[in-house]
FIKOLZA-1660 file (N, C-alpha, C; in steps of 0.1 Angstrom, whole numbers, plus 5000, padded with zeros to 4 digits):
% residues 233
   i   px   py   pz ch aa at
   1 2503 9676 2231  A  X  N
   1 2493 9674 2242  A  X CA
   1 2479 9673 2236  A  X  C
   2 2472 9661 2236  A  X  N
   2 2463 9661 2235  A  X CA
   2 2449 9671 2241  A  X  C
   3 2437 9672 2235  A  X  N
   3 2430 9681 2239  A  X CA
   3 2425 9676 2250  A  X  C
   4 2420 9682 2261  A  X  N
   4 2413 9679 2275  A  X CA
   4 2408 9695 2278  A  X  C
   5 2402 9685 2288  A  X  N
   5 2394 9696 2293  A  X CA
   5 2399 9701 2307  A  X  C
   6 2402 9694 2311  A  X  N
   6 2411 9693 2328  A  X CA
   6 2398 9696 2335  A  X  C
   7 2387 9696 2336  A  X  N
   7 2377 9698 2348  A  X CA
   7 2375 9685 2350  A  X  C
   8 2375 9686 2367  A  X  N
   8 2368 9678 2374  A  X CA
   8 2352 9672 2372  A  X  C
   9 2348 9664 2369  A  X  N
   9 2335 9657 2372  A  X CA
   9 2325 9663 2385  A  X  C
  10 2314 9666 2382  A  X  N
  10 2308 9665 2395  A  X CA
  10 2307 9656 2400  A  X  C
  11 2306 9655 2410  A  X  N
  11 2312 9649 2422  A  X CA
  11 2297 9645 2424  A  X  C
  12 2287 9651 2423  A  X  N
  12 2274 9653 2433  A  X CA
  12 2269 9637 2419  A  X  C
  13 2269 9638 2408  A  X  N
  13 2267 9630 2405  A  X CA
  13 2274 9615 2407  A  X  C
  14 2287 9613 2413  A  X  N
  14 2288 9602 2417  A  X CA
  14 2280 9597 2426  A  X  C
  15 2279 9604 2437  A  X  N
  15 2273 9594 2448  A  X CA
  15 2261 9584 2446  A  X  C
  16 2259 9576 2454  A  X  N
  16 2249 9567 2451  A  X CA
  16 2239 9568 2458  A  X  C
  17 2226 9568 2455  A  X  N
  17 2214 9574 2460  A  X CA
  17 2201 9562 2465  A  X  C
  18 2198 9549 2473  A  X  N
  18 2195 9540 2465  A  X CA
  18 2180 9541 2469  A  X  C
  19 2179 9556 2479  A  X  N
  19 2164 9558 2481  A  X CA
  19 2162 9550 2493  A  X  C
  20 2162 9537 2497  A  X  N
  20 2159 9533 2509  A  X CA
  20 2170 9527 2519  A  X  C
  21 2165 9522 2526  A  X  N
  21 2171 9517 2541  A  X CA
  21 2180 9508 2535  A  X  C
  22 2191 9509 2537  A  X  N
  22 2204 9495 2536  A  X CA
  22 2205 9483 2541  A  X  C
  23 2193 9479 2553  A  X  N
  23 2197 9470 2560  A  X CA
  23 2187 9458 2551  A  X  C
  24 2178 9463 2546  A  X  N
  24 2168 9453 2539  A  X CA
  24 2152 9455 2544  A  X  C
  25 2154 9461 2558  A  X  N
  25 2138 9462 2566  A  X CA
  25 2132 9470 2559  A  X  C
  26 2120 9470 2561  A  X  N
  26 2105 9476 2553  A  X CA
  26 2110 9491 2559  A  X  C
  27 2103 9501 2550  A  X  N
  27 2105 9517 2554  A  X CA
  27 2090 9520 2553  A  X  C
  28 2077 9509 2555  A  X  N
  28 2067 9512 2554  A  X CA
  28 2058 9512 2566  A  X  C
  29 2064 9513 2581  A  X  N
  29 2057 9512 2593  A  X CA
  29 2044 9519 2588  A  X  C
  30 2036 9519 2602  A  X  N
  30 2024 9526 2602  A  X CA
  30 2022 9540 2611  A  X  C
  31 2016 9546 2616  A  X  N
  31 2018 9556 2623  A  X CA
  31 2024 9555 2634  A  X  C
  32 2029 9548 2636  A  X  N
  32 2036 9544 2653  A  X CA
  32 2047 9549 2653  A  X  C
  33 2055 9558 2641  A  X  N
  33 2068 9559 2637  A  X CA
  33 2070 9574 2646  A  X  C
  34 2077 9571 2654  A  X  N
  34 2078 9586 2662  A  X CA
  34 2091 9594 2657  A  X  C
  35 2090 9604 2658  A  X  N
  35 2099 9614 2651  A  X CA
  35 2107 9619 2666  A  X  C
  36 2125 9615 2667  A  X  N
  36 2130 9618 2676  A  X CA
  36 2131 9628 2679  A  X  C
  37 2131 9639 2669  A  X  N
  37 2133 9657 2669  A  X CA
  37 2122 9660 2678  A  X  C
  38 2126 9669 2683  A  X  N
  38 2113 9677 2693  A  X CA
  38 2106 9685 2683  A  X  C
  39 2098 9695 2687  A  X  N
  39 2090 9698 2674  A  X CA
  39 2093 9709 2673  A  X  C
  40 2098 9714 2688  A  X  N
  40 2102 9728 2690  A  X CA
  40 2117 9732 2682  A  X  C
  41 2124 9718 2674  A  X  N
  41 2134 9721 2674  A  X CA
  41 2136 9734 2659  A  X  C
  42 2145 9744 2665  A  X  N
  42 2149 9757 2653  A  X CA
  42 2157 9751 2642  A  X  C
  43 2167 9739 2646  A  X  N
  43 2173 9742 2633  A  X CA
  43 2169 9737 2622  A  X  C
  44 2171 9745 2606  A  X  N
  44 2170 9746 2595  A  X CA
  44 2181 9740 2589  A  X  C
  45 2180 9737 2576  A  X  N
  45 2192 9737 2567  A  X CA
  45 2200 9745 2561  A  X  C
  46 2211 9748 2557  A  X  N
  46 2219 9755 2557  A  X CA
  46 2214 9764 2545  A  X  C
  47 2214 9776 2542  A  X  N
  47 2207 9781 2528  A  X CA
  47 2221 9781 2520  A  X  C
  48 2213 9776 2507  A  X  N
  48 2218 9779 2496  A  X CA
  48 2221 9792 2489  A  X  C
  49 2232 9794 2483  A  X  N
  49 2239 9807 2482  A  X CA
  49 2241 9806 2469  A  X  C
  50 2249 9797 2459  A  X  N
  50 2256 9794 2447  A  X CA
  50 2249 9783 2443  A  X  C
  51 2249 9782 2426  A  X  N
  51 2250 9774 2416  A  X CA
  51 2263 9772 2416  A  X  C
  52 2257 9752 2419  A  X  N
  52 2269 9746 2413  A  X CA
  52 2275 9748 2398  A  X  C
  53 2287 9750 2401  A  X  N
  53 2297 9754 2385  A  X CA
  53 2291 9743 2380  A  X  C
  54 2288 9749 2364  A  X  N
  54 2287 9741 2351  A  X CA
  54 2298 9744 2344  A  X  C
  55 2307 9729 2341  A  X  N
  55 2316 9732 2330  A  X CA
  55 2314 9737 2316  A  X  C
  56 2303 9729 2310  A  X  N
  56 2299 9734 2300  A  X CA
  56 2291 9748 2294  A  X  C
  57 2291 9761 2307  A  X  N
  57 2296 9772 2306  A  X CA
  57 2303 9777 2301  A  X  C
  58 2314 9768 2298  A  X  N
  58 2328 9773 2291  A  X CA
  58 2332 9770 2278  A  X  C
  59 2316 9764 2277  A  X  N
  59 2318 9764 2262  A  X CA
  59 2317 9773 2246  A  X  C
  60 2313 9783 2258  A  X  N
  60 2302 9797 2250  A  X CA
  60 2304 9810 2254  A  X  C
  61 2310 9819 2249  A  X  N
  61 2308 9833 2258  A  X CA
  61 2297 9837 2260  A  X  C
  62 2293 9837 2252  A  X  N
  62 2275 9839 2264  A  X CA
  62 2275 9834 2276  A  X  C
  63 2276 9823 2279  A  X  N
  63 2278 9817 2297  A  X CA
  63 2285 9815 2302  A  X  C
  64 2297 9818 2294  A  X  N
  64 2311 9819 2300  A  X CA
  64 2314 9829 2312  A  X  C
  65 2316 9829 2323  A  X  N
  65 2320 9841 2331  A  X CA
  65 2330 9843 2336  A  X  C
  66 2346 9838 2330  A  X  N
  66 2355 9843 2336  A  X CA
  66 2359 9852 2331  A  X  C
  67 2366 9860 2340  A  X  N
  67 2368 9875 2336  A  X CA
  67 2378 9869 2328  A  X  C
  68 2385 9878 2316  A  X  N
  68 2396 9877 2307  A  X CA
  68 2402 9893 2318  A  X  C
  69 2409 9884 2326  A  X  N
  69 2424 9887 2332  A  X CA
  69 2434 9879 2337  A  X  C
  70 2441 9884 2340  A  X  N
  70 2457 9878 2340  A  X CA
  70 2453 9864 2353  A  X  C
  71 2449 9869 2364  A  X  N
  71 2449 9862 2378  A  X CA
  71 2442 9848 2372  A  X  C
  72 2430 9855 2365  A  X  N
  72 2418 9842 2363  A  X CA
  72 2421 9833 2351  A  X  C
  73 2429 9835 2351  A  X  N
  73 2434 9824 2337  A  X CA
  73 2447 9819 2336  A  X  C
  74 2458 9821 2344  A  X  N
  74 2471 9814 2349  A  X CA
  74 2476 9821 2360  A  X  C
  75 2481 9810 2363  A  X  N
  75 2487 9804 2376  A  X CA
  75 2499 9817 2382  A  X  C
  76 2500 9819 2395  A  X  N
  76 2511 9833 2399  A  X CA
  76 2525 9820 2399  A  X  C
  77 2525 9812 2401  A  X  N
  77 2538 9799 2397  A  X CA
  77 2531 9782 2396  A  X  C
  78 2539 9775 2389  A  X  N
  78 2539 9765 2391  A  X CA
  78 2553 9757 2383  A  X  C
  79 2549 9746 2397  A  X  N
  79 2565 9735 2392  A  X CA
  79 2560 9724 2385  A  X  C
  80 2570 9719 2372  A  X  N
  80 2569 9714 2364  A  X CA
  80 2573 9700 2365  A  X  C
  81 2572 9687 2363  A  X  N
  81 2573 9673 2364  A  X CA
  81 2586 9672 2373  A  X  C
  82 2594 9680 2369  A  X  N
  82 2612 9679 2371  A  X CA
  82 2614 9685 2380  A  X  C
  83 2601 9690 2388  A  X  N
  83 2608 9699 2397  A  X CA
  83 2615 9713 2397  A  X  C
  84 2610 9724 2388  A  X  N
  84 2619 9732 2385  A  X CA
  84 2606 9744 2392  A  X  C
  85 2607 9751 2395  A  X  N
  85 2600 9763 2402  A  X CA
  85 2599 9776 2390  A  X  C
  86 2589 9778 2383  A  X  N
  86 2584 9792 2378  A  X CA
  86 2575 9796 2381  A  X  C
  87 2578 9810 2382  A  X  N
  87 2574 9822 2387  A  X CA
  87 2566 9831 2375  A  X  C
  88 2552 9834 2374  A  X  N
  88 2550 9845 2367  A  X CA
  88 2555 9858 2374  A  X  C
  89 2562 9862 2357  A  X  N
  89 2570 9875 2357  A  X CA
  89 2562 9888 2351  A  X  C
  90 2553 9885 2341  A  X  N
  90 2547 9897 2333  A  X CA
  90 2533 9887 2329  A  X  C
  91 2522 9894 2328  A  X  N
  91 2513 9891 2320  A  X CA
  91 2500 9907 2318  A  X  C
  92 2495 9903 2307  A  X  N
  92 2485 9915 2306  A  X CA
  92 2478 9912 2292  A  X  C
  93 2465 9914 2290  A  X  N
  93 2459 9915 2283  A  X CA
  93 2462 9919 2266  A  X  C
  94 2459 9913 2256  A  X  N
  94 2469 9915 2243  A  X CA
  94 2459 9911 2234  A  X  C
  95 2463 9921 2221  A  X  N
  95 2460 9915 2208  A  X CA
  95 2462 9904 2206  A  X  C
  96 2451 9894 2204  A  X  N
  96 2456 9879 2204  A  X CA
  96 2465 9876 2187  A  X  C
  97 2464 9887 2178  A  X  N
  97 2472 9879 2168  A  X CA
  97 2485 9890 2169  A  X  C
  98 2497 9882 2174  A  X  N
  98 2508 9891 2176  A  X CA
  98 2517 9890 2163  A  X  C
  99 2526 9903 2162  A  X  N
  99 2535 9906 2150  A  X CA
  99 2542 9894 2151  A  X  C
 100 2550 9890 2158  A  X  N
 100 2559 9877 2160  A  X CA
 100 2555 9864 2158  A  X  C
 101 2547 9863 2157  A  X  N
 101 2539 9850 2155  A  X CA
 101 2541 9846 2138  A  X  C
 102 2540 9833 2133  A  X  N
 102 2539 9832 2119  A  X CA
 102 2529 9833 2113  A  X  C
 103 2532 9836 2100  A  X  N
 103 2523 9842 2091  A  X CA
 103 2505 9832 2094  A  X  C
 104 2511 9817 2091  A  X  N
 104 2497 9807 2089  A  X CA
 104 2494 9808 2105  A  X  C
 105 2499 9810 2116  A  X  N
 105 2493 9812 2131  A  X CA
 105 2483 9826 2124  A  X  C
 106 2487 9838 2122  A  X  N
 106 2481 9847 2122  A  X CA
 106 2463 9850 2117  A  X  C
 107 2471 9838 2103  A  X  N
 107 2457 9839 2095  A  X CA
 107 2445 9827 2103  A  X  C
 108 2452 9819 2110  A  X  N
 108 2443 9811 2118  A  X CA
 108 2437 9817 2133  A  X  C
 109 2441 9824 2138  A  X  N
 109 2434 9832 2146  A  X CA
 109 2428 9840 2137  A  X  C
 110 2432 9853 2127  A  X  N
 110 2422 9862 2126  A  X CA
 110 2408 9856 2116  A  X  C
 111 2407 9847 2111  A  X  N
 111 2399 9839 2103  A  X CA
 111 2389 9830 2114  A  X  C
 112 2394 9827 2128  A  X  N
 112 2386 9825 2135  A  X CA
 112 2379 9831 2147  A  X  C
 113 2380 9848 2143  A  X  N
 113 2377 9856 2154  A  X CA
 113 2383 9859 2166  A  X  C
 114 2393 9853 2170  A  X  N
 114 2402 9853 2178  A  X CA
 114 2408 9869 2182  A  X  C
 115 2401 9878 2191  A  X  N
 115 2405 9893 2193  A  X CA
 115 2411 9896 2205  A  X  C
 116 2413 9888 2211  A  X  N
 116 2422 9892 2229  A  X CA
 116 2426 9879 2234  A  X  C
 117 2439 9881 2239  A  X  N
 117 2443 9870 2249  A  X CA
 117 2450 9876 2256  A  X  C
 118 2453 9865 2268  A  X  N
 118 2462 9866 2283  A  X CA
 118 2477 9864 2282  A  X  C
 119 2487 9872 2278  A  X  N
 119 2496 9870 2274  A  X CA
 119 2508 9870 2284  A  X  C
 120 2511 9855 2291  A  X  N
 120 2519 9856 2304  A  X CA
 120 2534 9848 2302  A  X  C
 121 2542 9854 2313  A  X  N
 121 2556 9851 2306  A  X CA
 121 2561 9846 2322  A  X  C
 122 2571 9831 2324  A  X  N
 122 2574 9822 2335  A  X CA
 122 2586 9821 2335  A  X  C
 123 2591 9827 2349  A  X  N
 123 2608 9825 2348  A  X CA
 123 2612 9817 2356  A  X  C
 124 2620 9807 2358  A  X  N
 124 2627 9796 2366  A  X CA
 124 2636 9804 2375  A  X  C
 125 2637 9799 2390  A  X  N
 125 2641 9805 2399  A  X CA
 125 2657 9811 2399  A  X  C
 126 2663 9801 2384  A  X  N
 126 2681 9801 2383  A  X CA
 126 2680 9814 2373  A  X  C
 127 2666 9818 2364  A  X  N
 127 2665 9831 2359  A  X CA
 127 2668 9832 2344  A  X  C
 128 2673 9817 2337  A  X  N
 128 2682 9810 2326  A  X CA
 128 2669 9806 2316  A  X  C
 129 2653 9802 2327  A  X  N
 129 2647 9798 2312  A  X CA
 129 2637 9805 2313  A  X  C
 130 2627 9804 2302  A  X  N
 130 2610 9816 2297  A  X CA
 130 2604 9804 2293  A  X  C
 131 2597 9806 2297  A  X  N
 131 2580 9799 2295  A  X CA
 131 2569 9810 2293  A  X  C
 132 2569 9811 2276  A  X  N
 132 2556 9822 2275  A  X CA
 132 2545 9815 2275  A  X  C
 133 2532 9817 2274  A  X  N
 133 2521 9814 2278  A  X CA
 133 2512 9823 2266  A  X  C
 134 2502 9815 2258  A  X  N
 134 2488 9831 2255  A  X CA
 134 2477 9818 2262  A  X  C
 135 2465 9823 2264  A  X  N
 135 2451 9816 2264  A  X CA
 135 2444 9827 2259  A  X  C
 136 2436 9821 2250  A  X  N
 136 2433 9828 2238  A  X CA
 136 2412 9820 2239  A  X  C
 137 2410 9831 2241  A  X  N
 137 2391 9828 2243  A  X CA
 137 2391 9828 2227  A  X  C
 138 2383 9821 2224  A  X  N
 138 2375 9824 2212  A  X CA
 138 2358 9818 2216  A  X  C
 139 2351 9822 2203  A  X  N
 139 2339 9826 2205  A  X CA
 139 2331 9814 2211  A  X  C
 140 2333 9802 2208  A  X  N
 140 2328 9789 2212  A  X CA
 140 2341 9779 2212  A  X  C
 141 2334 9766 2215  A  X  N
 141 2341 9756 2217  A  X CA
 141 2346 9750 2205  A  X  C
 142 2332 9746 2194  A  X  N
 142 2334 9747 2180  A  X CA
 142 2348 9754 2171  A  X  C
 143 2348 9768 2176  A  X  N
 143 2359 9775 2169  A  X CA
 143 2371 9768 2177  A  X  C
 144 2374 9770 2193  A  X  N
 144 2384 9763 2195  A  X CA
 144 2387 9750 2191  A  X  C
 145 2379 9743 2186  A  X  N
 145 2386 9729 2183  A  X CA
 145 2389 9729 2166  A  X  C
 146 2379 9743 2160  A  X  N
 146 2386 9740 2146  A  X CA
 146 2402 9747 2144  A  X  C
 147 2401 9760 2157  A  X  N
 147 2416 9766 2158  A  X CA
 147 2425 9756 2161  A  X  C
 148 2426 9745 2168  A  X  N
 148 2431 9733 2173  A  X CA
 148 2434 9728 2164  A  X  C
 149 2428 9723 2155  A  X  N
 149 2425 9713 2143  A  X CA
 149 2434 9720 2132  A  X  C
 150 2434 9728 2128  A  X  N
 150 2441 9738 2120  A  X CA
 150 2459 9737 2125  A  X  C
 151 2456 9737 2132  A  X  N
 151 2472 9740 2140  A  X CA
 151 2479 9729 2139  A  X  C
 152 2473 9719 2141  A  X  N
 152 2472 9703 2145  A  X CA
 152 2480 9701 2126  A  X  C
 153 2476 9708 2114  A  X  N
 153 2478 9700 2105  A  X CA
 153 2490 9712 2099  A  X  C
 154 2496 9721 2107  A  X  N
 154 2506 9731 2103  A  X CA
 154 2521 9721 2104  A  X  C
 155 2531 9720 2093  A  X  N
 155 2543 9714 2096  A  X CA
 155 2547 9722 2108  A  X  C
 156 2545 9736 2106  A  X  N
 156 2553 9746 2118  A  X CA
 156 2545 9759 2121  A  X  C
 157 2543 9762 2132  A  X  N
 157 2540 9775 2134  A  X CA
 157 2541 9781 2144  A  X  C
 158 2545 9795 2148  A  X  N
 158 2555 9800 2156  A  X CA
 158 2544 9808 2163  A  X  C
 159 2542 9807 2175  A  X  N
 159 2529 9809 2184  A  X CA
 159 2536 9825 2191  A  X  C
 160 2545 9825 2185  A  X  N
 160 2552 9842 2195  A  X CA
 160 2552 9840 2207  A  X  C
 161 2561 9848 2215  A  X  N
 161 2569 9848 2231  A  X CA
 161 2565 9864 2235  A  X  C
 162 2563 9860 2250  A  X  N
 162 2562 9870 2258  A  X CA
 162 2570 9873 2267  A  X  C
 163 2577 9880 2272  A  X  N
 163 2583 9887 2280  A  X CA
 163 2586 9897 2287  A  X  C
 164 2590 9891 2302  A  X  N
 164 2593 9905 2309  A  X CA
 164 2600 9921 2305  A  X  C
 165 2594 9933 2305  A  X  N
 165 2598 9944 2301  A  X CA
 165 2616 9945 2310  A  X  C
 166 2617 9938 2319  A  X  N
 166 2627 9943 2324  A  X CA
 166 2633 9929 2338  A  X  C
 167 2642 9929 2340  A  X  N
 167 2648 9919 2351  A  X CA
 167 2645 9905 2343  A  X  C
 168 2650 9895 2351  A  X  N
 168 2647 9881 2344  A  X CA
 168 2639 9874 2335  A  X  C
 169 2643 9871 2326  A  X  N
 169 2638 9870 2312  A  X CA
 169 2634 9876 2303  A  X  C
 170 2638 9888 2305  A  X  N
 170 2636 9903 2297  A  X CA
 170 2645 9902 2284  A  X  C
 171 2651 9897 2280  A  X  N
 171 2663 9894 2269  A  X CA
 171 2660 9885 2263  A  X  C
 172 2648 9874 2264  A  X  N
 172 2647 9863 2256  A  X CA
 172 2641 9867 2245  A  X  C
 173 2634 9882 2245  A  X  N
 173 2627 9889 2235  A  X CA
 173 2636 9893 2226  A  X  C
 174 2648 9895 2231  A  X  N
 174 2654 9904 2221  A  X CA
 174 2665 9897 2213  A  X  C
 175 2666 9897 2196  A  X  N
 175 2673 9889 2188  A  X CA
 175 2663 9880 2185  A  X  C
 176 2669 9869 2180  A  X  N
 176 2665 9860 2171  A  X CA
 176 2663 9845 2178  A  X  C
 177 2650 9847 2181  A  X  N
 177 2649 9835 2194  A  X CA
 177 2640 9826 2188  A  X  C
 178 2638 9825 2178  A  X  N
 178 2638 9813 2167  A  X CA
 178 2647 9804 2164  A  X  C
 179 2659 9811 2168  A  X  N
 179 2673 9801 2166  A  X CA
 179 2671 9794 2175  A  X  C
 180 2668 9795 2190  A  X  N
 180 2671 9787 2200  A  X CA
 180 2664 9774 2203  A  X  C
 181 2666 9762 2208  A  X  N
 181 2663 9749 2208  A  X CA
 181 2646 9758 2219  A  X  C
 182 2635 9749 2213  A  X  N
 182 2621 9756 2215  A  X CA
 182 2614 9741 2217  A  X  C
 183 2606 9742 2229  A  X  N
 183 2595 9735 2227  A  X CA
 183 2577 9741 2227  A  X  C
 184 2570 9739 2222  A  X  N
 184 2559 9745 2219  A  X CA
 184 2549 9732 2227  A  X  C
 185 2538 9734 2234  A  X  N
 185 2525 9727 2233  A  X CA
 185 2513 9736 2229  A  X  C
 186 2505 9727 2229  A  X  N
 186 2491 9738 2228  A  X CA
 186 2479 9726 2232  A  X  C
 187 2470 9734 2241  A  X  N
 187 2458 9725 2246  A  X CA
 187 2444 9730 2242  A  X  C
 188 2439 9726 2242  A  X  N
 188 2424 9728 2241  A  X CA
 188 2415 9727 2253  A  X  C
 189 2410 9736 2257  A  X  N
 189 2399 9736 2274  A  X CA
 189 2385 9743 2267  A  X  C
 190 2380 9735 2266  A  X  N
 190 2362 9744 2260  A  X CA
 190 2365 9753 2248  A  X  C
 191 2367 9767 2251  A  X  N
 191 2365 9774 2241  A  X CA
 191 2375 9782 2241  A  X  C
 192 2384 9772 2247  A  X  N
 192 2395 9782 2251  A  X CA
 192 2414 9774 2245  A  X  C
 193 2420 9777 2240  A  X  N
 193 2428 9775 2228  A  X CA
 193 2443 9778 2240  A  X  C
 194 2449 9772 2248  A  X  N
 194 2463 9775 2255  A  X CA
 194 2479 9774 2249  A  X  C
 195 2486 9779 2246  A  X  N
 195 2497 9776 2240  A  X CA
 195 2511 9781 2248  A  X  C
 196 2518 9772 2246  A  X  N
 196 2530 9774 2254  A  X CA
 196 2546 9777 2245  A  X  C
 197 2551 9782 2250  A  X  N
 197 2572 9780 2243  A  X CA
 197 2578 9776 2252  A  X  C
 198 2586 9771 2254  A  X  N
 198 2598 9776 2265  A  X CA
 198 2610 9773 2257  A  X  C
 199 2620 9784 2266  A  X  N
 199 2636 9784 2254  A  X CA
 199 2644 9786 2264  A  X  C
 200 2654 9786 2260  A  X  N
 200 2664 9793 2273  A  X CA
 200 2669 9808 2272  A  X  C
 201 2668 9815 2283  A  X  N
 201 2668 9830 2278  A  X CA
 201 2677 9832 2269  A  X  C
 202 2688 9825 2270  A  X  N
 202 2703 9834 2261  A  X CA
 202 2699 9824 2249  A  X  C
 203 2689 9819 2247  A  X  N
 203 2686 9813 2229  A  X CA
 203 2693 9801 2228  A  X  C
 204 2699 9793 2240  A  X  N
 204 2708 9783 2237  A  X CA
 204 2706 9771 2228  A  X  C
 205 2707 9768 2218  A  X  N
 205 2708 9754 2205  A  X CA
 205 2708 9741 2215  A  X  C
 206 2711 9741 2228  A  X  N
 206 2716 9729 2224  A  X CA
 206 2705 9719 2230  A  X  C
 207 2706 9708 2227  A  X  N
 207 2693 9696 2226  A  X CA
 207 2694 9689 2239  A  X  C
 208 2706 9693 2250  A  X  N
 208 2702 9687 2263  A  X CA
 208 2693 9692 2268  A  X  C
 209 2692 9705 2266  A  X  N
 209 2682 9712 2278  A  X CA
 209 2664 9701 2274  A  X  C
 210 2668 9700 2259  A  X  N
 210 2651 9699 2255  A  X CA
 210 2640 9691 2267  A  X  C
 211 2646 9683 2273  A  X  N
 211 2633 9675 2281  A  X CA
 211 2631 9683 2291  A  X  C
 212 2641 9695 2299  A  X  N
 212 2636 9705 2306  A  X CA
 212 2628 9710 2297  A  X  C
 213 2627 9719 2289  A  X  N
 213 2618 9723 2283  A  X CA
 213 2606 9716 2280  A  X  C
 214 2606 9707 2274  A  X  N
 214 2594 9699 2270  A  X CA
 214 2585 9701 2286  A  X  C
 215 2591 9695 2295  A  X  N
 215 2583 9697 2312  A  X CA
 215 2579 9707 2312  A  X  C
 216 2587 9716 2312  A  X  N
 216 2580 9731 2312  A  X CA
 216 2572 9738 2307  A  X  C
 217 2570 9737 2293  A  X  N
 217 2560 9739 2282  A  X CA
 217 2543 9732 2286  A  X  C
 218 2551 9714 2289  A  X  N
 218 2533 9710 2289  A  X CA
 218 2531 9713 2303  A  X  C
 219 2536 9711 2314  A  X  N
 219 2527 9720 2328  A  X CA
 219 2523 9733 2324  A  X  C
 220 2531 9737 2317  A  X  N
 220 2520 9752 2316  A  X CA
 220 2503 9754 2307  A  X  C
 221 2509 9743 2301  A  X  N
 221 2494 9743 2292  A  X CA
 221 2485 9737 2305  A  X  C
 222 2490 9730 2311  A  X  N
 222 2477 9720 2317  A  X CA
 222 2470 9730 2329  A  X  C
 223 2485 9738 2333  A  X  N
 223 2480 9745 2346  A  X CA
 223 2474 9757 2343  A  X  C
 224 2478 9763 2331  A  X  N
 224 2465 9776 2329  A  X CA
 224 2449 9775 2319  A  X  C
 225 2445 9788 2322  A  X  N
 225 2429 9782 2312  A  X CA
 225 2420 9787 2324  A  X  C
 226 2411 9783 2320  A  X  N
 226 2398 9787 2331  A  X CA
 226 2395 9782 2348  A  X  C
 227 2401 9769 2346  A  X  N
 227 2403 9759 2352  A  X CA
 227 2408 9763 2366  A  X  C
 228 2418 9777 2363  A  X  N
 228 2428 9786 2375  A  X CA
 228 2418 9800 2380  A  X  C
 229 2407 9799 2374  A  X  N
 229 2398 9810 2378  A  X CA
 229 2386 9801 2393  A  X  C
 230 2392 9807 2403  A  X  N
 230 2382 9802 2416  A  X CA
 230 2366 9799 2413  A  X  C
 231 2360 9808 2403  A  X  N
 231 2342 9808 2404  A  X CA
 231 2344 9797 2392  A  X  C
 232 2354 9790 2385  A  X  N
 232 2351 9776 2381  A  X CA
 232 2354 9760 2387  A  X  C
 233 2355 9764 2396  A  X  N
 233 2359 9750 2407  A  X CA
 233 2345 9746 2413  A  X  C
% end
């Protein structure tokens, strides 16, 4: 998956503004121009309450303001190209460089500051596949695109799995789930680094499932990140 940013454009800068009258007539009468409002009339404009969201907020923790919690940074479910229904099962706040992870992931987070992520785990409604999830803040945009860039030039590296402590998909943790047929994405959103697995809980090898997975893996990258936090819309 290429890097994006997935925010919307302001909108306010599309419209078109052209300052005068559309039909062609002069807007320069003379005083004769009567004002149809009464004078008595009360109503005002609506007051203004919020700054319009700046994306480029999210380039910086300094102006960054989404909280690093679970809600504000992925999705409670989403369905994947194919149609498949997951459900967040577990997530909670985490050392962003995990024991499971490979060695060259490890040294590329801790070499780039990288100290906390959102570590969320997605079970399919049949209960058979995991979609782990981290979104991983780092300090600027800069660092996420050289963590990006880094990763970008790794033949392999093993981003670690999360899972539920208990009930559906709680067993994809356990054993040797490096054997199992894996797909991995990873996105880039501002300063913010998203990476995905999905496997099939029981570790299955085999290479049919892969384009389920592949679906599963990049909807998750796209749909979590800051993007799922309401005060950035």
């Amino acid at each position: 998956s290429v890097p994006g940013t997935n925010f919307p454009t302001d909108s306010a800068a599309s419209g078109s503004d052209t300052g005068g009258p559309s039909d062609g007539s002069s807007d320069t009468a003379g005083g004769d121009v009567t004002d149809t409002d009464s004078a008595g009339d009360t109503d005002s404009p609506p007051g203004v309450t919020t700054t319009p969201f700046d994306p480029n907020s999210l380039n910086a923790m300094q102006t960054d303001k989404t909280p690093l919690e679970v809600n504000a940074l992925v999705p409670q479910d989403f369905t994947d190209d194919k149609g498949v229904h997951y459900t967040l099962k577990a997530g909670s706040v985490q050392p962003c460089v995990q024991t499971d992870m490979s060695s060259n992931m490890q040294d590329i987070l801790t070499s780039n500051s990288c100290s906390k992520e959102i570590a969320a785990a997605y079970v399919d409604d049949s209960g058979q596949y995991l979609v782990s999830v981290k979104v991983l803040p780092l300090p600027d945009e800069h660092t996420a695109t050289t963590v990006y860039n880094d990763l970008a030039q790794q033949s392999t590296a093993d981003f670690g799995i999360w899972c539920p402590e208990s009930g559906p998909g709680s067993t994809a943790c356990q054993g040797d789930y490096q054997s199992a047929t894996i797909k991995q994405y990873r996105e880039q959103q501002h300063r913010y680094i998203v990476l995905s697995v999905a496997l099939a809980v029981n570790h299955s090898q085999s290479t049919d499932i892969t384009p389920w997975l592949d679906a599963a893996a990049k909807k998750a990258v796209d749909g979590c990140g800051p993007a799922n936090w309401s005060g950035n819309q």
